[in-house]
MIVO-252876 format. One record per atom (N, C-alpha, C, O, CB): residue in three letters; atom name; x, z, y. Coordinates in steps of 0.001 Angstrom, whole numbers, plus 500000, padded with zeros to 6 digits. Each point is the difference from the previous one (the first is absolute). Glycine has a CB too. Example, Ala and Ser with C-alpha at 12.3 -4.5 7.8 and 13.67 -1.06 7.14 Angstrom:
REM MIVO-252876
+------+------+--------+--------+--------+
| code | site |   east |     up |  north |
+------+------+--------+--------+--------+
|  Ala |    N | 513190 | 507800 | 494310 |
|  Ala |   CA | 499110 | 500000 | 501190 |
|  Ala |    C | 500900 | 500000 | 501200 |
|  Ala |    O | 501036 | 500665 | 499981 |
|  Ala |   CB | 497072 | 500581 | 498846 |
|  Ser |    N | 501542 | 498034 | 502223 |
|  Ser |   CA | 500820 | 500060 | 501190 |
|  Ser |    C | 499230 | 500730 | 501090 |
|  Ser |    O | 500509 | 500169 | 501108 |
|  Ser |   CB | 500675 | 497686 | 498264 |
+------+------+--------+--------+--------+
***
This chain:
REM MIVO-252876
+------+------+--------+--------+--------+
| code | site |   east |     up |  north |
+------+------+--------+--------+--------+
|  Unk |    N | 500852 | 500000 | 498824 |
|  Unk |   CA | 499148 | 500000 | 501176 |
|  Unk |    C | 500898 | 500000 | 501240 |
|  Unk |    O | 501139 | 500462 | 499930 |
|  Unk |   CB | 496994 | 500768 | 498828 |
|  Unk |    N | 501339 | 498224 | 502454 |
|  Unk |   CA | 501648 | 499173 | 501073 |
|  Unk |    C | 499237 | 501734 | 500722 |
|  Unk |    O | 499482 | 500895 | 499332 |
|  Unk |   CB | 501198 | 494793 | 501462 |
|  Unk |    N | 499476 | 504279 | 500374 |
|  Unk |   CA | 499890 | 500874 | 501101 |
|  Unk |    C | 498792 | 499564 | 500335 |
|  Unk |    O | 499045 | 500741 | 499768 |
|  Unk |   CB | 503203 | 499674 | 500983 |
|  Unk |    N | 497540 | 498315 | 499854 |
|  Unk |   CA | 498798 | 499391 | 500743 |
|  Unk |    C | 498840 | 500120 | 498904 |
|  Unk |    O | 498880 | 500160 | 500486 |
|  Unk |   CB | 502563 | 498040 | 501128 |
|  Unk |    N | 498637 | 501749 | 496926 |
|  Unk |   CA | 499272 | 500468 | 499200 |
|  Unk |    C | 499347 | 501326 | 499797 |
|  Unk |    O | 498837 | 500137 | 499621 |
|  Unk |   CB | 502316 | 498305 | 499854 |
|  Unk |    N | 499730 | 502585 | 500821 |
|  Unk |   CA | 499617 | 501352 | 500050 |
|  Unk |    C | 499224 | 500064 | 501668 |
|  Unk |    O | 498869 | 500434 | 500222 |
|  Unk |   CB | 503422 | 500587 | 497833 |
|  Unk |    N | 498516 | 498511 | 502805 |
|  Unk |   CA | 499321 | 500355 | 501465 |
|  Unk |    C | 498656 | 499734 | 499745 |
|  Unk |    O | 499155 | 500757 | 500479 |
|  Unk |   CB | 502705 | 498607 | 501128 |
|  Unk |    N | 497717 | 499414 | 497527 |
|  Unk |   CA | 498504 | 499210 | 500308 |
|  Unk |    C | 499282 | 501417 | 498743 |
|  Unk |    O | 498864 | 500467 | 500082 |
|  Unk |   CB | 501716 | 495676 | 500464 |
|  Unk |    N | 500146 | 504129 | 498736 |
|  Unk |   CA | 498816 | 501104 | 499247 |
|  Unk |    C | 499793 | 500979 | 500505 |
|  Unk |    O | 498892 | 500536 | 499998 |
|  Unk |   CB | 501510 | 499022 | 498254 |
|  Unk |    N | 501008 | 501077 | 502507 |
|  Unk |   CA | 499252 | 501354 | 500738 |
|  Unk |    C | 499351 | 499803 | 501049 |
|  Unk |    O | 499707 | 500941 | 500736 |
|  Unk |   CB | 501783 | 500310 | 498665 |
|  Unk |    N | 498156 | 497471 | 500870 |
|  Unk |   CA | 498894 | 499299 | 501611 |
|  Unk |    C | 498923 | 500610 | 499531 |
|  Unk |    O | 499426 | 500996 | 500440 |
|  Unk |   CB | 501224 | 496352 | 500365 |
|  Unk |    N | 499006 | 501710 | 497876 |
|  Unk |   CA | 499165 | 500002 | 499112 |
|  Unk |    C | 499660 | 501411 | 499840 |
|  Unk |    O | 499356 | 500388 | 500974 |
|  Unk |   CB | 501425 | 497538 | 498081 |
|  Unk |    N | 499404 | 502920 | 500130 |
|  Unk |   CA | 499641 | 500892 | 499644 |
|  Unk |    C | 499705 | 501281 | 501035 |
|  Unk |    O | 499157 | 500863 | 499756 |
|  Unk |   CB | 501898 | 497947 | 498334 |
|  Unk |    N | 499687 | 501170 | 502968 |
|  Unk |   CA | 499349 | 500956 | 501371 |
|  Unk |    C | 499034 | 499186 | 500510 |
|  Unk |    O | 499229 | 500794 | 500540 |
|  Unk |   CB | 502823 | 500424 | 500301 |
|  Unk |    N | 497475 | 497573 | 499332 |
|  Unk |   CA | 498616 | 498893 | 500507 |
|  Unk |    C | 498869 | 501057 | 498761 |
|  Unk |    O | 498871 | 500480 | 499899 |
|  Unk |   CB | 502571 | 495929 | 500718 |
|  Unk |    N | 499307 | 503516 | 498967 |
|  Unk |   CA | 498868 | 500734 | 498138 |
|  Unk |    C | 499524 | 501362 | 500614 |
|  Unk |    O | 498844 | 500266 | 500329 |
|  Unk |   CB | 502988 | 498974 | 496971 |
|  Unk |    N | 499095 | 501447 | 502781 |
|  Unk |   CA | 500400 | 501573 | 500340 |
|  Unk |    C | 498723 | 500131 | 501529 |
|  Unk |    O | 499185 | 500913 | 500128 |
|  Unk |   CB | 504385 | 499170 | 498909 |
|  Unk |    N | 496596 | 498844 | 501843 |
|  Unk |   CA | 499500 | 500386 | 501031 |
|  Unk |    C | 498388 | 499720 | 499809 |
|  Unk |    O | 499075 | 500802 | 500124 |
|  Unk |   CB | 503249 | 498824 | 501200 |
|  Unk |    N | 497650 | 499335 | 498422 |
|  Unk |   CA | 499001 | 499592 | 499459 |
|  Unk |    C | 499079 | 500786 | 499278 |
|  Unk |    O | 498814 | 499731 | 499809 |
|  Unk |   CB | 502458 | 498696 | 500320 |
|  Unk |    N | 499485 | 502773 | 499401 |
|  Unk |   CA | 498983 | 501177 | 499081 |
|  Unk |    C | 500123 | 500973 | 500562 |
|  Unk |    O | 499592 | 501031 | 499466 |
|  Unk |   CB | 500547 | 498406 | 498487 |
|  Unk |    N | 500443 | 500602 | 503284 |
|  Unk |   CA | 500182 | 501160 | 500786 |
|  Unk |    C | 498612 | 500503 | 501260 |
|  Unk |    O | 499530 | 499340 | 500927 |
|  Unk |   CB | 503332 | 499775 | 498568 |
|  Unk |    N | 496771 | 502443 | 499981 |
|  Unk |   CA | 498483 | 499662 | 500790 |
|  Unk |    C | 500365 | 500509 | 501625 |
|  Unk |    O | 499616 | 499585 | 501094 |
|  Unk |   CB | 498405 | 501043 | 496472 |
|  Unk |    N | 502475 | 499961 | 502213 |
|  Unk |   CA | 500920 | 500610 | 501861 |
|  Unk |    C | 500315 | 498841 | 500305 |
|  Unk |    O | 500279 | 499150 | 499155 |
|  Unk |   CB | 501123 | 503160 | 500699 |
|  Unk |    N | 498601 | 497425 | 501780 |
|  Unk |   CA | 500205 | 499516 | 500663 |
|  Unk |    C | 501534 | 499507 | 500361 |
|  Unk |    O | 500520 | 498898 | 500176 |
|  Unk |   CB | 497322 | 502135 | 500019 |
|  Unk |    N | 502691 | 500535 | 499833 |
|  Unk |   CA | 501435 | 500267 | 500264 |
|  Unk |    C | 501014 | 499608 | 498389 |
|  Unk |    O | 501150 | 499572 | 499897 |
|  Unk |   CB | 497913 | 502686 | 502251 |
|  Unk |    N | 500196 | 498010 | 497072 |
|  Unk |   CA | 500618 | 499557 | 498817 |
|  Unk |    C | 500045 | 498040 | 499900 |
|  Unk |    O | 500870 | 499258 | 499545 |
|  Unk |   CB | 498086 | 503516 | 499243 |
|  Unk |    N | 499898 | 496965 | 501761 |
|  Unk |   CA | 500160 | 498211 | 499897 |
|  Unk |    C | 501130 | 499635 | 500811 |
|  Unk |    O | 500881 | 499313 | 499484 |
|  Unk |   CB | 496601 | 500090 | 500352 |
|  Unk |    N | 502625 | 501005 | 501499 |
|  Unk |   CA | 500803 | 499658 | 500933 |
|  Unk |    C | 501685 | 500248 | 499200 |
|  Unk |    O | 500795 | 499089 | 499767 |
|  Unk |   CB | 497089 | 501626 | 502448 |
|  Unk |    N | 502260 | 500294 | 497579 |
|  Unk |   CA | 501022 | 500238 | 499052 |
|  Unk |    C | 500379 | 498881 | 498823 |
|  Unk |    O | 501093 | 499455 | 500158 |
|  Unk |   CB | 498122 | 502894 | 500398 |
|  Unk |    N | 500409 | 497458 | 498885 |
|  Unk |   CA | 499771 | 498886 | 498788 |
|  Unk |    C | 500265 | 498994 | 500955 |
|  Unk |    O | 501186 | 499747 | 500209 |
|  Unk |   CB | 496944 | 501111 | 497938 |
|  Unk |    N | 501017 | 498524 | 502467 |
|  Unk |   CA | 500686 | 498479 | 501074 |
|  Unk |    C | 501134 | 500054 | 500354 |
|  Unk |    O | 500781 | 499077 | 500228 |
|  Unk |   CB | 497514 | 500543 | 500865 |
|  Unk |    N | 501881 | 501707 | 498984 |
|  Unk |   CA | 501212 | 499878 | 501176 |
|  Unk |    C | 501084 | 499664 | 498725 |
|  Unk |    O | 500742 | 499053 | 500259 |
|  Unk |   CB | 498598 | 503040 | 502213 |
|  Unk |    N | 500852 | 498494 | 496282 |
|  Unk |   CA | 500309 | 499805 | 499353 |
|  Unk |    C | 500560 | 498470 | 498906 |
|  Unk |    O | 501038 | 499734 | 499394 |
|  Unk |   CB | 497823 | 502500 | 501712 |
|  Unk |    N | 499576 | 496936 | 499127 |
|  Unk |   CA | 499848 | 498974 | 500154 |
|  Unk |    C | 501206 | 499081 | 500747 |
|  Unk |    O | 501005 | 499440 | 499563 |
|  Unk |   CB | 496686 | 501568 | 500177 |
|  Unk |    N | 501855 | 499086 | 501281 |
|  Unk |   CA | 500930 | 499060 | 501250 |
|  Unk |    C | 501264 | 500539 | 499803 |
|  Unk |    O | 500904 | 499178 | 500153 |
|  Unk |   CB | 497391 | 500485 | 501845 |
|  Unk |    N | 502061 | 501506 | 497700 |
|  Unk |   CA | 501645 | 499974 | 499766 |
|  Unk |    C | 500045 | 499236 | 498426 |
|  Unk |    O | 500915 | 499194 | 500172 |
|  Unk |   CB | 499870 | 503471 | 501389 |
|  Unk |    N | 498933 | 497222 | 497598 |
|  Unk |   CA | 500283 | 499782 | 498833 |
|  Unk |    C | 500091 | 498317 | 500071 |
|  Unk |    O | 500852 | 499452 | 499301 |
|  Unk |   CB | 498015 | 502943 | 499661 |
|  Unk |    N | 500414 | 496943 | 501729 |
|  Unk |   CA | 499635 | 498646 | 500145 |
|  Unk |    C | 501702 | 499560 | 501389 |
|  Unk |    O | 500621 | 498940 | 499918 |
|  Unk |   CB | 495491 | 501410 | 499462 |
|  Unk |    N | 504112 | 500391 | 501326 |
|  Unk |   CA | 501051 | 499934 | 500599 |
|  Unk |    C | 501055 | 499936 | 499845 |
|  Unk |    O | 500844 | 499487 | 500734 |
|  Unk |   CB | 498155 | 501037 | 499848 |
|  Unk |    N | 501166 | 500149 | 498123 |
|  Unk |   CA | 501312 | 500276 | 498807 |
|  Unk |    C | 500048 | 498612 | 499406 |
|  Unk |    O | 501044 | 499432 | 499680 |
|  Unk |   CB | 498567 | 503283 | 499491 |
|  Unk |    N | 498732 | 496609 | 500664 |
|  Unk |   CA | 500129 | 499106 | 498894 |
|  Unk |    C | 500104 | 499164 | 500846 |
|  Unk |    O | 501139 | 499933 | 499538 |
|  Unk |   CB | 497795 | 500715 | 498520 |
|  Unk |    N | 501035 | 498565 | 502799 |
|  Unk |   CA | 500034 | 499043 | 500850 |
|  Unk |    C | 501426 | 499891 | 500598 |
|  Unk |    O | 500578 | 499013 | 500455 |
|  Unk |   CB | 496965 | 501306 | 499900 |
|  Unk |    N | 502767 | 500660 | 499550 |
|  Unk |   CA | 501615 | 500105 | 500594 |
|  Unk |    C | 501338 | 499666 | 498524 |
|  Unk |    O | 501056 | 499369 | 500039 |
|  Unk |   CB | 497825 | 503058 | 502177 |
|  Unk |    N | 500383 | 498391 | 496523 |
|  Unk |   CA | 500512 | 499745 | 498779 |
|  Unk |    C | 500029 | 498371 | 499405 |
|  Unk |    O | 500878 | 499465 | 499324 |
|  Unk |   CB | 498298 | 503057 | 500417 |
|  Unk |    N | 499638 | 496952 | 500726 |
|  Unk |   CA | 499796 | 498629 | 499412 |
|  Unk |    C | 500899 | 499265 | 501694 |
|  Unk |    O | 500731 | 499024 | 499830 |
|  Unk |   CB | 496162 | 501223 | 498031 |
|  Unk |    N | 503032 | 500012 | 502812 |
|  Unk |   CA | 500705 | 498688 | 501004 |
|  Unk |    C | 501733 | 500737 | 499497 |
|  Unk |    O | 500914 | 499222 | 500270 |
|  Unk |   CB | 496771 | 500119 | 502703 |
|  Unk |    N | 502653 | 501656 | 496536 |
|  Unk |   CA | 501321 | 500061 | 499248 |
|  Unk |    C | 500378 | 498736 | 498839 |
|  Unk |    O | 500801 | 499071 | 499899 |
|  Unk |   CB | 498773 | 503638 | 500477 |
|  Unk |    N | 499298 | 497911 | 498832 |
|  Unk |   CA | 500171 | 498745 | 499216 |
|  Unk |    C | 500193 | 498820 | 500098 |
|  Unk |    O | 500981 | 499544 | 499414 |
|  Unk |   CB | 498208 | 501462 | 500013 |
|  Unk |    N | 500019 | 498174 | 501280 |
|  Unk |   CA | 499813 | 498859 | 500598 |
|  Unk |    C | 501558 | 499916 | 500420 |
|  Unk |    O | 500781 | 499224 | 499448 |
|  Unk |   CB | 496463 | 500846 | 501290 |
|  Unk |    N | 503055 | 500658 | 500115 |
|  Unk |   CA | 501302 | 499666 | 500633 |
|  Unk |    C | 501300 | 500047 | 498942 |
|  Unk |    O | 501155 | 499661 | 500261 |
|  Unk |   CB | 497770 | 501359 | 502016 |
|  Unk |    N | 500679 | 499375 | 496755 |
|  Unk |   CA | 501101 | 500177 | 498832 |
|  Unk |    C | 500108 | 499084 | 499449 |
|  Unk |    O | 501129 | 499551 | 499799 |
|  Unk |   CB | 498650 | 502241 | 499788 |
|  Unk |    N | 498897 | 497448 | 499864 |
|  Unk |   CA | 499582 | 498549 | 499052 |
|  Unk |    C | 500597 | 498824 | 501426 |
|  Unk |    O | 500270 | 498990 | 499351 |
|  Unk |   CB | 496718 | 502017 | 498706 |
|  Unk |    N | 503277 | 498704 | 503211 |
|  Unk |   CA | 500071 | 499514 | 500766 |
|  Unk |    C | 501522 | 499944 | 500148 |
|  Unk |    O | 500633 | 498944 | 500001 |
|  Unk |   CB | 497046 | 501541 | 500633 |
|  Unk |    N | 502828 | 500659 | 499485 |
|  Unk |   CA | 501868 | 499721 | 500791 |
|  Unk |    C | 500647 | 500902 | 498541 |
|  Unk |    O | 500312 | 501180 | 500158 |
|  Unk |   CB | 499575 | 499157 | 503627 |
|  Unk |    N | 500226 | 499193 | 495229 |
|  Unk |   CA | 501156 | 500569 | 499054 |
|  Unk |    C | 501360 | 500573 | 500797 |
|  Unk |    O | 500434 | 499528 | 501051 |
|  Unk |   CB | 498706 | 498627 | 497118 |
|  Unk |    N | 501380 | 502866 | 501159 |
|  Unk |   CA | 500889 | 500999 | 500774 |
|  Unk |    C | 500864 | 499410 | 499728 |
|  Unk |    O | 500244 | 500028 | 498794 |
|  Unk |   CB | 499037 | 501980 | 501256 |
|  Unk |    N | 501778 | 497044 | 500919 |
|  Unk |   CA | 501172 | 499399 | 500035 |
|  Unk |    C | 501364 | 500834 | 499778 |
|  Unk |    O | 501099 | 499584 | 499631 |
|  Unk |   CB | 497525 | 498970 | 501778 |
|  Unk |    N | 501011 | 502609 | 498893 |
|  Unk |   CA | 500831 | 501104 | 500065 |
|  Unk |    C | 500940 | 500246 | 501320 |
|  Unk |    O | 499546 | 499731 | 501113 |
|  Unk |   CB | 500318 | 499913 | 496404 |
|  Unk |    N | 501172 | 500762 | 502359 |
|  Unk |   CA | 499918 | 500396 | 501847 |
|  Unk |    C | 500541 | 498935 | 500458 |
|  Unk |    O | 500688 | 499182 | 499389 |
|  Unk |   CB | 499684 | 503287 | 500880 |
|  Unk |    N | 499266 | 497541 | 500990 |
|  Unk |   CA | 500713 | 498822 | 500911 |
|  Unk |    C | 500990 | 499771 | 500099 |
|  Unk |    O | 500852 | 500867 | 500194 |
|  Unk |   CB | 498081 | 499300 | 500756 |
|  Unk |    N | 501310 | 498642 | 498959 |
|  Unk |   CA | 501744 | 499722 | 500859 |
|  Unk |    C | 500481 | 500011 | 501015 |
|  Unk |    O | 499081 | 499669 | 500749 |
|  Unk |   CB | 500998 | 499366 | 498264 |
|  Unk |    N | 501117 | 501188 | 501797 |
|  Unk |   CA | 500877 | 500251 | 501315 |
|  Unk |    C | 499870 | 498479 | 500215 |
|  Unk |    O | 499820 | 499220 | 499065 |
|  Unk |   CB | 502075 | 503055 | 500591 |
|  Unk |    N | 498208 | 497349 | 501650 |
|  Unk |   CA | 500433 | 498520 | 499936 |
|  Unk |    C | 501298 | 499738 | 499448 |
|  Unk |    O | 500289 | 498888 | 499559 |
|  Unk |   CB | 498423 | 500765 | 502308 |
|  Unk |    N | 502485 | 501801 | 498137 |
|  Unk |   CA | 501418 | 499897 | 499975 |
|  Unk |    C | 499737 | 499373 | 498574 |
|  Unk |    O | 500302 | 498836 | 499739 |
|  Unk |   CB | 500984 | 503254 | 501910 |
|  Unk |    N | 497993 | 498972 | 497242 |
|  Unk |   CA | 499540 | 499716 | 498712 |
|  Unk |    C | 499740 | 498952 | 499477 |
|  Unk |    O | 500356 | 499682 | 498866 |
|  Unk |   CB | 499083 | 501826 | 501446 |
|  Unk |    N | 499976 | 497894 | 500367 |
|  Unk |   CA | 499869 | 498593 | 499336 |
|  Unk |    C | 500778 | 499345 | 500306 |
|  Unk |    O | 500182 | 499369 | 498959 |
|  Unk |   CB | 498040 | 500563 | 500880 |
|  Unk |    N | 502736 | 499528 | 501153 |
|  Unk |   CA | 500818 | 499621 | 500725 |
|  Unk |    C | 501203 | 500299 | 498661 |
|  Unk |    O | 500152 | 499057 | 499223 |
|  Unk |   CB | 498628 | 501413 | 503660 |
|  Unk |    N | 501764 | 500372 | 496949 |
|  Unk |   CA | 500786 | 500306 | 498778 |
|  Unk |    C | 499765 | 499954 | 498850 |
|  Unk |    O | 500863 | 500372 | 499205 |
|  Unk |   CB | 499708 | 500567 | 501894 |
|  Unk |    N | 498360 | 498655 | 498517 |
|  Unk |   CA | 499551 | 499835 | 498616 |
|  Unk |    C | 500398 | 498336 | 499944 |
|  Unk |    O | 500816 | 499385 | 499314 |
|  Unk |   CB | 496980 | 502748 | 500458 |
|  Unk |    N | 501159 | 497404 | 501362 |
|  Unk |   CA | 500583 | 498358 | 499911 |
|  Unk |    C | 501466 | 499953 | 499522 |
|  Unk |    O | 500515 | 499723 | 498917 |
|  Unk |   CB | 498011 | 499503 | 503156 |
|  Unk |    N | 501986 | 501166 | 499195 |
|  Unk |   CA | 501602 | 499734 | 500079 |
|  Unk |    C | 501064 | 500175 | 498576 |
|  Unk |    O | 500908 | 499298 | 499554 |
|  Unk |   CB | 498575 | 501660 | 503015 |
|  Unk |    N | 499721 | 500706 | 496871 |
|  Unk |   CA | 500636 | 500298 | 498750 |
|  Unk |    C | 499692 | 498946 | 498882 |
|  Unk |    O | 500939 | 499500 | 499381 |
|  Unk |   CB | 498936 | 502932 | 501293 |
|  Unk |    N | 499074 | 497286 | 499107 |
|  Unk |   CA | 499076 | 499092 | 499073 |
|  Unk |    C | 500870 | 498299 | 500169 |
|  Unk |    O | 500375 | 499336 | 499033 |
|  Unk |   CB | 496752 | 502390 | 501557 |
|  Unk |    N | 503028 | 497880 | 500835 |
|  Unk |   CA | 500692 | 498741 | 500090 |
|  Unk |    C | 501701 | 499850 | 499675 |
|  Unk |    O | 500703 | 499055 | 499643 |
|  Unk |   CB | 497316 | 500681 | 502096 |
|  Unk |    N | 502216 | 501556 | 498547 |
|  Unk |   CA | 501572 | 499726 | 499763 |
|  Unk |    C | 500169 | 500584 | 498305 |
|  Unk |    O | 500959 | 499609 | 499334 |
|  Unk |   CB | 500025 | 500866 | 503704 |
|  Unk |    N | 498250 | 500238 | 496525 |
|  Unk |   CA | 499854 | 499895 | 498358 |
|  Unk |    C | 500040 | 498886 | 499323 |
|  Unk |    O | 500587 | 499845 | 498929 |
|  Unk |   CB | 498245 | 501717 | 501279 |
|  Unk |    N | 500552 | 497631 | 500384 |
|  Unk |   CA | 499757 | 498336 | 499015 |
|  Unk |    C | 501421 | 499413 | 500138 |
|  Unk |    O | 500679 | 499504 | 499102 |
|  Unk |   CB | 496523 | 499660 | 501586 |
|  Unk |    N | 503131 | 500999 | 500688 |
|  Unk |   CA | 501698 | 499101 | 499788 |
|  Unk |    C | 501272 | 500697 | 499343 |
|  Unk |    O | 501053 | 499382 | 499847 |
|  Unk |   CB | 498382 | 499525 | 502401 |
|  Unk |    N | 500409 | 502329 | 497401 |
|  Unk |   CA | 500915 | 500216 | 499830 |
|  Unk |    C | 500035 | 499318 | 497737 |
|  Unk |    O | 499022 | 499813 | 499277 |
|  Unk |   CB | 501091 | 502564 | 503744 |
|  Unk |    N | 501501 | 497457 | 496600 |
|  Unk |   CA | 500093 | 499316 | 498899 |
|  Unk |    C | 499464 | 501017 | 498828 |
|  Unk |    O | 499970 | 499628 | 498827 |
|  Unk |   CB | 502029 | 498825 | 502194 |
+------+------+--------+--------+--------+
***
């Protein structure tokens, strides 16, 4: 089960909770509950998204970095 999976059941299940709740102050509670849980999941799933989207290249390079990799990489081939 991912994260965004669990966020959407505990939405779910306090929508339930409030929903059977006969106080007033107890429903409000439960929503509020609600909207954070759906916030988690909306924020959990645009993670995802962004994960399936830019694969982790791993860390960046210096410009010096690449600059010397070329250089190392080109003068490797000539040598005998």
């Amino acid at each position: 089960m991912t994260s965004t999976e669990l966020f959407r059941q505990r939405a779910a299940e306090c929508r339930r909770l409030g929903a059977a709740a006969r106080n007033t102050n107890d429903k409000k509670f439960w929503l509020g509950l609600v909207e954070r849980w759906q916030a988690l999941e909306s924020r959990s799933q645009a993670l995802e998204n962004r994960s399936v989207r830019k694969p982790d290249r791993g860390k960046p390079r210096s410009l010096f970095e690449t600059v010397a990799r070329r250089h190392i990489n080109t003068d490797s081939s000539r040598v005998p």
